[in-house]
VEXNU-525313 format. One line per 8 residues: number of its first residue (from 1); their letters; for each residue x, y, z of C-alpha. Coordinates in nm, 3 decimals. Example, Ala and Ser with C-alpha at 12.3 -4.5 7.8 and 13.67 -1.06 7.14 Angstrom:
BEGIN
1) AS) 1.230/-0.450/0.780 | 1.367/-0.106/0.714 .
REM end
This chain:
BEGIN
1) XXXXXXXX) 0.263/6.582/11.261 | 0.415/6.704/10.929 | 0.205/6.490/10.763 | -0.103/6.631/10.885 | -0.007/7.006/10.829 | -0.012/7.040/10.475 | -0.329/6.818/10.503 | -0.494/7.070/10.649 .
9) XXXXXXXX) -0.334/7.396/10.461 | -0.484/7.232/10.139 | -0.818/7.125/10.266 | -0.846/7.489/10.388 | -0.745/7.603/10.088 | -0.989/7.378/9.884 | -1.304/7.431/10.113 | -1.237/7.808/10.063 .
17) XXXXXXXX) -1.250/7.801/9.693 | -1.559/7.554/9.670 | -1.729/7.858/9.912 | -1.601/8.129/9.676 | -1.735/7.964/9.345 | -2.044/7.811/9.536 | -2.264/7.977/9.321 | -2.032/7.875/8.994 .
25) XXXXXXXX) -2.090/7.565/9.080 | -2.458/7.598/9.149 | -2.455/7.693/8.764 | -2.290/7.455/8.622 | -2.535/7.194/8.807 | -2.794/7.364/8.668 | -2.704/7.366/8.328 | -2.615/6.986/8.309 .
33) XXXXXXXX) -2.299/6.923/8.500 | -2.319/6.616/8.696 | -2.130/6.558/8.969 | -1.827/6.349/8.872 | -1.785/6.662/8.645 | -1.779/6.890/8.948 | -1.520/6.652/9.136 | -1.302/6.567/8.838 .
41) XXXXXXXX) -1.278/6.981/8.795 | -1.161/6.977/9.167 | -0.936/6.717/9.176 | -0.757/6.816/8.808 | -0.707/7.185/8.988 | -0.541/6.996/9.330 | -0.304/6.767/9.079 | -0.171/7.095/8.874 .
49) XXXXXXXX) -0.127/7.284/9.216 | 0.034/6.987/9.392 | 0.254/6.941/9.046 | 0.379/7.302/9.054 | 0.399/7.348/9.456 | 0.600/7.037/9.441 | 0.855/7.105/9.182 | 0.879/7.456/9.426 .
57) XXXXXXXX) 0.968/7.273/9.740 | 1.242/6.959/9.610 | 1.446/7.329/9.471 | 1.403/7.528/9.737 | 1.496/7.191/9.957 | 1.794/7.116/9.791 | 1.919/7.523/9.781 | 1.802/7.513/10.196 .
65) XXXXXXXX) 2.000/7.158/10.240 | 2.304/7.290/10.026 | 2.322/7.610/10.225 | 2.397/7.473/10.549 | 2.611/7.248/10.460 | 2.801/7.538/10.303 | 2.805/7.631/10.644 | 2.926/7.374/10.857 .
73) XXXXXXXX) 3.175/7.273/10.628 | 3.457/7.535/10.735 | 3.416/7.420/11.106 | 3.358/7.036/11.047 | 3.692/7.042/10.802 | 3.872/7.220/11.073 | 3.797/7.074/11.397 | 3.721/6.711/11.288 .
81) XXXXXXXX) 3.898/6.700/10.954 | 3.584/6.618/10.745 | 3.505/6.728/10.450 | 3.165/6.763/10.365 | 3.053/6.789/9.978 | 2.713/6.865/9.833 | 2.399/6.729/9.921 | 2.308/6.380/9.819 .
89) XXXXXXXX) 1.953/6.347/9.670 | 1.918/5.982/9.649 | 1.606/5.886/9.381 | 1.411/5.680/9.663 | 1.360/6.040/9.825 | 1.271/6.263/9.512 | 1.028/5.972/9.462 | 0.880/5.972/9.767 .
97) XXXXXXXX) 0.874/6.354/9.804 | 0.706/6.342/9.424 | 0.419/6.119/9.585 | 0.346/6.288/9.895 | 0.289/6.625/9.759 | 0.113/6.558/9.487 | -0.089/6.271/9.686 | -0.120/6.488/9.958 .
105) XXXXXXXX) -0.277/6.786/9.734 | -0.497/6.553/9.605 | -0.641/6.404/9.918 | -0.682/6.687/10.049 | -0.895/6.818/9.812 | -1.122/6.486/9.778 | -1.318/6.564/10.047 | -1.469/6.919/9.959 .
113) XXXXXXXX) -1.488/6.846/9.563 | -1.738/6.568/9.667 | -1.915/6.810/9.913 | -1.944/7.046/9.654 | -2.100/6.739/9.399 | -2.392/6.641/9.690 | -2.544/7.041/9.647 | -2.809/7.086/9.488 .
121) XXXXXXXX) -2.862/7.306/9.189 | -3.134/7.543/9.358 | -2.934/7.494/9.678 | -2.638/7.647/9.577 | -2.762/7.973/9.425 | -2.909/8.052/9.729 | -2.716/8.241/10.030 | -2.531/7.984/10.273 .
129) XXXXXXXX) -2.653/7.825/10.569 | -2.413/7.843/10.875 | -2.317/7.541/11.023 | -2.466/7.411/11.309 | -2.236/7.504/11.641 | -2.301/7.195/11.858 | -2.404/6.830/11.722 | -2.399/6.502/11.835 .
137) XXXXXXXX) -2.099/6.417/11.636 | -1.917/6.687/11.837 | -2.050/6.545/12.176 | -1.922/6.231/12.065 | -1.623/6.350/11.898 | -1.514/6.547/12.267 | -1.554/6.226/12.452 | -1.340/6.007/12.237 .
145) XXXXXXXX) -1.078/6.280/12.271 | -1.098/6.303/12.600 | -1.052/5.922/12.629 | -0.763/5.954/12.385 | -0.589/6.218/12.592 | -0.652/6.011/12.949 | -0.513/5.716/12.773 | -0.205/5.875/12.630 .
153) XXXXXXXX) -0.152/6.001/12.978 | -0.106/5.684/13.138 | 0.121/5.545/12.850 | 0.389/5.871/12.928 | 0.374/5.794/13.335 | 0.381/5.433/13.283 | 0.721/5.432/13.179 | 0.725/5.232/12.850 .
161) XXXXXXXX) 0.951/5.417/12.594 | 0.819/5.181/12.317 | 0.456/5.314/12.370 | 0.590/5.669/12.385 | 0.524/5.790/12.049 | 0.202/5.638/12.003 | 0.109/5.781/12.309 | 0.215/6.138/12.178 .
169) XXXXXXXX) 0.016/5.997/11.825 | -0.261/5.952/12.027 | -0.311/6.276/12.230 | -0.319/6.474/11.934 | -0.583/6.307/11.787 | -0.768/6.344/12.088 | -0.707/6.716/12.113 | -0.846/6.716/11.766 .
177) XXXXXXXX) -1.126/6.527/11.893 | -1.222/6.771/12.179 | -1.146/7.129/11.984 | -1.522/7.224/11.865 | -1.629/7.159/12.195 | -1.344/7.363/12.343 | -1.377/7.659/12.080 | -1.665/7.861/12.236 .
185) XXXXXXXX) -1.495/7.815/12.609 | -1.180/7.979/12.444 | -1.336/8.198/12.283 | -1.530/8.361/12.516 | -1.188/8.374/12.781 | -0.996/8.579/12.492 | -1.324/8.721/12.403 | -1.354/8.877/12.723 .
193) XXXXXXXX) -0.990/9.048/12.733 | -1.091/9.160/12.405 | -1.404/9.282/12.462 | -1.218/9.519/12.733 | -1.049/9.650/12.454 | -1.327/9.757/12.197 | -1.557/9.806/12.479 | -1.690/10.102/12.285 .
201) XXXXXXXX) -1.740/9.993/11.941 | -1.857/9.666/12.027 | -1.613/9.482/11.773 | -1.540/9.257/12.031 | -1.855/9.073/12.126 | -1.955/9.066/11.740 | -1.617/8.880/11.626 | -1.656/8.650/11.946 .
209) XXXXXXXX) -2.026/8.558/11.822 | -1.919/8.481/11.489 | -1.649/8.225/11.584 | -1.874/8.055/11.805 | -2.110/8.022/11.523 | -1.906/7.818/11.387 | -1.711/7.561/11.578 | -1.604/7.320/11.342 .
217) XXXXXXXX) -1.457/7.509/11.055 | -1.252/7.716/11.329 | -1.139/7.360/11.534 | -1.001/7.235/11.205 | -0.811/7.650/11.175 | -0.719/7.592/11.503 | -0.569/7.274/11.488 | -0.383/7.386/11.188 .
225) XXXXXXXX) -0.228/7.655/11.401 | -0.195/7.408/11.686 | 0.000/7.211/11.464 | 0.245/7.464/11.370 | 0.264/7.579/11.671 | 0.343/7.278/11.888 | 0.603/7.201/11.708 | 0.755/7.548/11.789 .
233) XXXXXXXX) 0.664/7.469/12.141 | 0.814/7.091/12.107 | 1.174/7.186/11.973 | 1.184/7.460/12.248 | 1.157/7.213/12.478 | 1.433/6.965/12.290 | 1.677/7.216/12.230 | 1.668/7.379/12.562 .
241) XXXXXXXX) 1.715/6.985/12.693 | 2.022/6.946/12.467 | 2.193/7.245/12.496 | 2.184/7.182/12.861 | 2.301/6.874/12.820 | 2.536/6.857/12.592 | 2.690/7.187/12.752 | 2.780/6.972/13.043 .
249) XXXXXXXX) 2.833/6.636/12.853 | 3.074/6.828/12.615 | 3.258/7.018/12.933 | 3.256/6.712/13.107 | 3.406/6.419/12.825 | 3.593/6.700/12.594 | 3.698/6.944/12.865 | 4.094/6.870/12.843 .
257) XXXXXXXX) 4.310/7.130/12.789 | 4.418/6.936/12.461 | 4.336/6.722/12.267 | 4.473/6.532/11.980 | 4.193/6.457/11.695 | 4.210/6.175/11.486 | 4.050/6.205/11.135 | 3.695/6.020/11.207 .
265) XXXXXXXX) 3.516/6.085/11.538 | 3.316/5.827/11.631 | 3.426/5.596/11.311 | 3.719/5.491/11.497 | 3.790/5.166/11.267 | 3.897/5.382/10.957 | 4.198/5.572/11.215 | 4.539/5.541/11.218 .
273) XXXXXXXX) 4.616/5.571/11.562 | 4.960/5.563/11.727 | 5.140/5.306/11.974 | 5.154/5.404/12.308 | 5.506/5.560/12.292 | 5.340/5.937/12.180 | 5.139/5.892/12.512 | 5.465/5.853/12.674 .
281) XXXXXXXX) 5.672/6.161/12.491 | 5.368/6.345/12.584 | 5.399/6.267/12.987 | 5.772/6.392/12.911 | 5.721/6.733/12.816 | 5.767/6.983/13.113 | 5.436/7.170/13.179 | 5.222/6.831/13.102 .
289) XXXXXXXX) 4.992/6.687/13.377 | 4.764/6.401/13.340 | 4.739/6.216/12.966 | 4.505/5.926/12.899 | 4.416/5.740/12.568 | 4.095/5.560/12.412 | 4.175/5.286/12.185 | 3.933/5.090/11.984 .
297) XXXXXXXX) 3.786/4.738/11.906 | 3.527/4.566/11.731 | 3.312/4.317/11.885 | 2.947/4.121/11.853 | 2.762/4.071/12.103 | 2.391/3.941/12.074 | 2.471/3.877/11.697 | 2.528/4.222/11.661 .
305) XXXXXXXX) 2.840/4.407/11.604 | 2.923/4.690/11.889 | 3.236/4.920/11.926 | 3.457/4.901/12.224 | 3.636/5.134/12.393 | 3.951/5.122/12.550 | 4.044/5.358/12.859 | 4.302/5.377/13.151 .
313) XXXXXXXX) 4.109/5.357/13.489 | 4.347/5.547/13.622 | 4.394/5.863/13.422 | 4.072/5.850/13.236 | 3.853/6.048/13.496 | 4.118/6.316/13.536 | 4.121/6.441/13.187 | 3.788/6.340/13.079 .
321) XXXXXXXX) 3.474/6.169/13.186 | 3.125/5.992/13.113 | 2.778/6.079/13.215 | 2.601/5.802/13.418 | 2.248/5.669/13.388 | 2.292/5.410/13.610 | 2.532/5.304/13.864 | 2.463/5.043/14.164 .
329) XXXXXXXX) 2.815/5.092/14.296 | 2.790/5.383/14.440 | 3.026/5.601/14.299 | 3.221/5.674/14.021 | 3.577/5.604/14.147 | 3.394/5.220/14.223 | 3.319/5.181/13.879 | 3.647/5.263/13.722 .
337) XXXXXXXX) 3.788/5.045/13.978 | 3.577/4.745/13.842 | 3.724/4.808/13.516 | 4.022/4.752/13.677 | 3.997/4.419/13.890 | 3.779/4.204/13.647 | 3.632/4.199/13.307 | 3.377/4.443/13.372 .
345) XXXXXXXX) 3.241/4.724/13.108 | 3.066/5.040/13.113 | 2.775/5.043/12.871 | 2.585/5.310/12.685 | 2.202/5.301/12.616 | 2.202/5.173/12.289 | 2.399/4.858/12.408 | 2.167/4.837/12.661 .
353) XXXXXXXX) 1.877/4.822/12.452 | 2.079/4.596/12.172 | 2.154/4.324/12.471 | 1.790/4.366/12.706 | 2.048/4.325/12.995 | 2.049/4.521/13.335 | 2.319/4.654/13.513 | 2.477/4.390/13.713 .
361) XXXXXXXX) 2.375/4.121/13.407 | 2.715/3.926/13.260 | 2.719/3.984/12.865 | 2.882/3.737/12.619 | 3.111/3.940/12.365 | 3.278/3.788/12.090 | 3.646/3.841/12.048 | 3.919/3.719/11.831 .
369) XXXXXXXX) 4.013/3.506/12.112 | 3.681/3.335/12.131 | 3.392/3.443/12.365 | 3.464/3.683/12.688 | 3.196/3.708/12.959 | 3.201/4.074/13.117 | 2.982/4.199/13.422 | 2.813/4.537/13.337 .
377) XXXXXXXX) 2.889/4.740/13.584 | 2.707/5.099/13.489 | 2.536/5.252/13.244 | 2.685/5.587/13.099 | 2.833/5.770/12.738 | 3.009/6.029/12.615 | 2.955/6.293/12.324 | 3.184/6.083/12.099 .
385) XXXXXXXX) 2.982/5.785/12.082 | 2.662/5.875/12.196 | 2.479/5.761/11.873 | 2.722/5.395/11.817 | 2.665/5.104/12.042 | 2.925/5.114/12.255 | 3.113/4.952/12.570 | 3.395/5.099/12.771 .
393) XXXXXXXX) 3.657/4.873/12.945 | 4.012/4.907/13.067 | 4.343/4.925/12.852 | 4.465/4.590/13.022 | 4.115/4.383/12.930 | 4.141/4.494/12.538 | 4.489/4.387/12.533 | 4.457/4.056/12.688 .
401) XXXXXXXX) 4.078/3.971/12.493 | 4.164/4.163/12.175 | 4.579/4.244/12.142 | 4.516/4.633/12.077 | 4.723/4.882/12.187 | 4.679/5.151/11.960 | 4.569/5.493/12.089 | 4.351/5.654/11.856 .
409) XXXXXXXX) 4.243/5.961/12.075 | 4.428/6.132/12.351 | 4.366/6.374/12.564 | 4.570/6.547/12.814 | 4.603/6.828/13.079 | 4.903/7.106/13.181 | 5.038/7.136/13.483 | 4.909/7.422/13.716 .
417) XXXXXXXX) 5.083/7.725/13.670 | 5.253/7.570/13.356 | 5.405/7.810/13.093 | 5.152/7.759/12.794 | 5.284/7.868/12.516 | 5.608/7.676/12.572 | 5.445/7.364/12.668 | 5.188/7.399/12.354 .
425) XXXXXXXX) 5.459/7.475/12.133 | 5.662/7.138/12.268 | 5.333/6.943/12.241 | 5.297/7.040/11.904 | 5.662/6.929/11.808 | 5.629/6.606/11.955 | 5.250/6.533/11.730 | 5.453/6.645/11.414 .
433) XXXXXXXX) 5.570/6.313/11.402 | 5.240/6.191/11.396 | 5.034/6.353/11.145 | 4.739/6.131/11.160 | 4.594/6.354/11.479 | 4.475/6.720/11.463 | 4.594/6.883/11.799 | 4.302/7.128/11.933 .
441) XXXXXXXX) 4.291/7.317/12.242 | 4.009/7.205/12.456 | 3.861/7.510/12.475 | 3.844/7.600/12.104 | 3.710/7.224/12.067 | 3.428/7.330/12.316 | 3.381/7.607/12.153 | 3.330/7.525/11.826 .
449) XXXXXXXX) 3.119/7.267/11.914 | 2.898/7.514/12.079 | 2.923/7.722/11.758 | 2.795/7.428/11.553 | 2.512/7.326/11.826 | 2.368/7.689/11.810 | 2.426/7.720/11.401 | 2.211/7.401/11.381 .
457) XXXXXXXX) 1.931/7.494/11.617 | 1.933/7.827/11.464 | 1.852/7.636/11.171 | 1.624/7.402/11.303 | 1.403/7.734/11.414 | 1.412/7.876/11.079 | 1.286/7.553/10.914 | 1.022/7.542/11.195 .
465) XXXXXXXX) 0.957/7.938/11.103 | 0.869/7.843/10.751 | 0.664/7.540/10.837 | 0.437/7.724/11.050 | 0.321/7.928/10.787 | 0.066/7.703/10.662 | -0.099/7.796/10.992 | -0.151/8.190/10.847 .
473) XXXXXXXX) -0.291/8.054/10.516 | -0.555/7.844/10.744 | -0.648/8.121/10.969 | -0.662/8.346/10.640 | -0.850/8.092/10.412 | -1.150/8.080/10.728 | -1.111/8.463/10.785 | -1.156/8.509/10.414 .
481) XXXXXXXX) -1.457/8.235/10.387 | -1.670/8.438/10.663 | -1.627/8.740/10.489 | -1.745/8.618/10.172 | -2.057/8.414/10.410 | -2.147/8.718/10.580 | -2.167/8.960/10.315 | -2.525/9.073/10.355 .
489) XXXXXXXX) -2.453/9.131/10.743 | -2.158/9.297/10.682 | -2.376/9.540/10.468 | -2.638/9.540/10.704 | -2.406/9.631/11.034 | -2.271/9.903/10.752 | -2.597/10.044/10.672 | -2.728/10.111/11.032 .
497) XXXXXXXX) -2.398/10.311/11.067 | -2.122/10.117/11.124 | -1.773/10.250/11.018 | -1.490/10.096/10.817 | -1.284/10.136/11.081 | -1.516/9.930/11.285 | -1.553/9.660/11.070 | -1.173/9.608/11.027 .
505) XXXXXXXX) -1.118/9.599/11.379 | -1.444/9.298/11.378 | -1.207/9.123/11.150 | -0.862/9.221/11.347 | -1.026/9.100/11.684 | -1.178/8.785/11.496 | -0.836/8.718/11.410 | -0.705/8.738/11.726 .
513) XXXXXXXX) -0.907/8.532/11.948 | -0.883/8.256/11.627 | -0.472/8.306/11.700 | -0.559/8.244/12.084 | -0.746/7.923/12.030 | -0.501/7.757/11.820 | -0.230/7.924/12.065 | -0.395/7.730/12.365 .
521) XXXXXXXX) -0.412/7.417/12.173 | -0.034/7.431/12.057 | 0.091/7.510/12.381 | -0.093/7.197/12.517 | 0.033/7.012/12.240 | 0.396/7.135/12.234 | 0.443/7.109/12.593 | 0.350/6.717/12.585 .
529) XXXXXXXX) 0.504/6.647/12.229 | 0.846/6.816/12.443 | 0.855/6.610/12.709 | 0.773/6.268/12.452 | 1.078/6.397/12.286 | 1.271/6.378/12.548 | 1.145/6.098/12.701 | 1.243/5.940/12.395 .
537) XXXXXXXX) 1.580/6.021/12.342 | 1.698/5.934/12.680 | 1.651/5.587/12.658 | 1.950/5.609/12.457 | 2.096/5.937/12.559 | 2.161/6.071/12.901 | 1.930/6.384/12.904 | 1.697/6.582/13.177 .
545) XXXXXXXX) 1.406/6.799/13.047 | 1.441/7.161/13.039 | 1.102/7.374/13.063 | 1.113/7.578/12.728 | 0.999/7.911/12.810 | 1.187/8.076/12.489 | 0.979/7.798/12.281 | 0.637/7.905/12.473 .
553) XXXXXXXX) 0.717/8.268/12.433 | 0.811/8.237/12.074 | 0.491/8.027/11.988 | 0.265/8.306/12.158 | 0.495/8.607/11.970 | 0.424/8.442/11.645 | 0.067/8.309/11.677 | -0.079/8.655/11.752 .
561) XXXXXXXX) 0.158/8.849/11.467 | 0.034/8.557/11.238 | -0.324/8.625/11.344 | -0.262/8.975/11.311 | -0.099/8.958/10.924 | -0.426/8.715/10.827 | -0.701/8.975/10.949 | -0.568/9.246/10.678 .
569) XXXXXXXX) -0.656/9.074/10.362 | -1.015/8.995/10.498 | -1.082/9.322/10.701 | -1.002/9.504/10.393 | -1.216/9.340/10.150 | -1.517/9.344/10.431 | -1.476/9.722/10.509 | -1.448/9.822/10.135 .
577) XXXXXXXX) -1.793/9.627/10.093 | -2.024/9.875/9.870 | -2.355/9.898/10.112 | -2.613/9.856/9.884 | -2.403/9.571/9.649 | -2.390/9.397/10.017 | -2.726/9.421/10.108 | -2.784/9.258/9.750 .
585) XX) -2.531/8.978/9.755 | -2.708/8.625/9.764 .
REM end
């Protein structure tokens, strides 16, 4: 999808200059250029433009990358005791980044320098010929979509996470596909709110007549815009998924009233943890409920190497917990009890996918004592190791397979009605003995966590912000090019007494129903490309979708005031057209 956006931006751009300097290049044919001449001109423009634009973008990357780092740093040094230095810009990527913008400006531009090489001489210096609204090519073009869409349908409801993306490939191709067809239907439904609108001047019905006029040239706007847009649409969707679900995920596994942080979350085979006698100290203090430890272990399984994790049946789901995917015994008490009475383990998705087993499979792991088999007995994670291949079974099963006893996380709860600042301050003497762990209340955990989720989606929407841009230099590169085609009818709507006024708002409303079109199409993109993305991501990640309705109402919000900011450049130059200079224009 990325890909494609800039594709489009620059073919706009290109086809939009070839218009402008149409009759330039109608001289130059004339007076002996040939037309590897006229392509070569092109093409040398797109290589200096994709030179500079992409010496622009690896600075502006690395200040963008640099400055939010800056800005997680003070939290992640804090809470999780990493420090996090300056961006690392590794030569593969600067090389790669090198080659797709200046490919990409190239490409892009291929296709309209060789239009402008197949027109003729005499051709050229005479006033353009609109394009012709509804072809074959489109009839066929609609159907293939439509086939494209149907297909990619079947591939999200069939269940198959491996054809998922393809499928989400594949549908917007297809809306692609069906968009010129689609473009005077949409049209004419915005038209007609519109139309209410200017009922009196009539601005309306004229801007609606010229974008059906030409279908193509405002599918490919639209689907610019749609672009842009569904993405908007698309991380809506994803971040309103996660932030529901890591809200409960984060309550749910970090939710202790303490907890004591080693220096590496998730990395657990560079801690120092502690024996199991500052579990014990910790039970001693007065005010203290409930504490329970994880302790780690490294394993293979399927060739592969996976992390274990080592928890107390017992004391595990009163301080913390996992969220389940699957469970066939019923509840979650059953399931810690398994842990319990056998070698039995509690699996995450990507161990699940690393193995191809099902729940209720045995699993052959590979331990220093020689091979273990282990029943899986559910599948579920937590926020720590979400993201690692992971396993979870009981204290006494790592001991007797692997000989580890070290905690290297604990977690604990106070008493009810426990004097806090007494038992915090105790807790705190105890740890000083072990300065390997960070002690955190749970709450300021959660909450900084939160504070980093929402710093990074803010982010996320900024970045998004800036990438749909391209969308307002499409709809203002095919606003500007039927200006510049409709010059003498500009004049001629001017000179039977049309006002300037009146021919800005043409423009304005022109603008608006282009906005609409590629608003309809990125809604119907976003919303599917959402629910792919989530569909995605649970195969290895417990998560439910969330209907974005910020995402939906942002996309709308910013495809009209981008329609709106494109019309004033064009409406403008149209309504400060000299009459008779219009009239005159060929």
């Amino acid at each position: 999808m990325f890909v494609c956006k800039p594709l489009h931006l620059i073919f706009n751009t290109f086809r939009t200059v070839v218009v402008e300097r149409r009759r330039d290049i109608g001289m130059l044919r004339a007076l002996g250029a040939n037309r590897g001449v006229i392509v070569g001109m092109i093409l040398i423009e797109g290589l200096l433009q994709g030179v500079i634009g992409t010496a622009l973008g690896l600075g502006l990357g690395y200040l963008m990358g640099a400055g939010v780092l800056k800005l997680a740093s003070p939290l992640m040094s804090k809470f999780i005791n990493l420090t996090i230095g300056a961006p690392v810009v590794s030569g593969e990527l600067v090389l790669g980044s090198i080659v797709m913008g200046v490919g990409f400006t190239v490409l892009a531009g291929l296709l309209p320098a060789l239009t402008a090489s197949k027109v003729m001489p005499l051709e050229a210096l005479r006033p353009s010929v609109a394009e012709v609204e509804f072809n074959r090519q489109t009839g066929r073009g609609f159907v293939g979509g439509v086939v494209l869409m149907a297909f990619s349908l079947l591939v999200l409801f069939s269940g198959n996470t491996a054809l998922v993306a393809p499928g989400g490939l594949l549908f917007l191709i297809g809306l692609v596909l069906v968009a010129p067809a689609l473009v005077r239907p949409i049209a004419s439904a915005f038209g007609w709110v519109i139309r209410l609108l200017y009922a009196r001047s009539g601005a309306g019905q004229l801007a609606q007549g010229n974008l059906s006029r030409q279908p193509s040239r405002v599918a490919i706007t639209a689907s610019a815009s749609m672009l842009g847009l569904a993405v908007i649409v698309a991380a809506g969707g994803m971040v309103s998924s996660l932030t529901l679900t890591l809200d409960e995920v984060m309550k749910k596994s970090l939710g202790s009233d303490y907890l004591l942080i080693p220096p590496a979350i998730a990395v657990w085979n560079t801690d120092m943890g502690s024996t199991g006698e500052l579990a014990e100290r910790l039970r001693t203090i007065e005010g203290v409920g409930d504490v329970s430890t994880l302790r780690f272990a490294g394993a293979a399984a399927n060739g592969q190497s996976v992390s274990l994790m080592g928890l107390d049946p017992a004391s595990f789901p009163k301080v913390s917990g996992l969220r389940f995917q699957e469970n066939t015994l019923g509840s979650e008490e059953a399931v810690y009890q398994a842990l319990n009475n056998e070698r039995a383990l509690i699996a995450n998705g990507a161990f699940m996918m690393l193995t191809q087993k099902k729940v209720g499979d045995m699993v052959e792991l590979v331990s220093p004592k020689g091979t273990q088999n282990y029943r899986i007995v559910a599948v579920a994670s937590d926020l720590l190791n979400a993201k690692i291949t992971t396993a979870y079974i009981s204290h006494a099963s790592m001991l007797a397979d692997w000989d580890k006893s070290e905690d290297v996380f604990i977690q604990l709860n106070l008493k009810h009605g426990a004097a806090v600042e007494a038992t915090e301050k105790a807790i705190r003497q105890v740890a000083a003995d072990y300065p390997q762990f960070n002690i955190i209340n749970g709450k300021a955990y959660y909450d900084s966590m939160m504070a980093q989720m929402n710093a990074a989606f803010a982010a996320m929407y900024f970045i998004l912000a800036m990438l749909a841009l391209p969308s307002l230099i499409a709809m203002l590169n095919t606003l500007a090019i039927g200006v510049i085609e409709r010059t003498r009818e500009i004049g001629m709507i001017r000179a039977v007494g049309s006002t300037q006024g009146q021919i800005r708002s043409m423009i304005l409303v022109e603008a608006l129903i282009l906005a609409g079109i590629g608003v309809a199409f990125g809604l119907a993109a976003g919303l599917y490309l959402g629910y792919v993305f989530v569909i995605a991501i649970e195969s290895f990640f417990p998560m439910g979708y969330a209907f974005p309705a910020s995402g939906i109402t942002a996309a709308i919000l910013i495809g009209l005031l981008f329609g709106a900011l494109a019309a004033i450049i064009p409406a403008r130059q149209a309504a400060r057209m000299e009459i008779i200079q219009a009239l005159r224009y060929e």
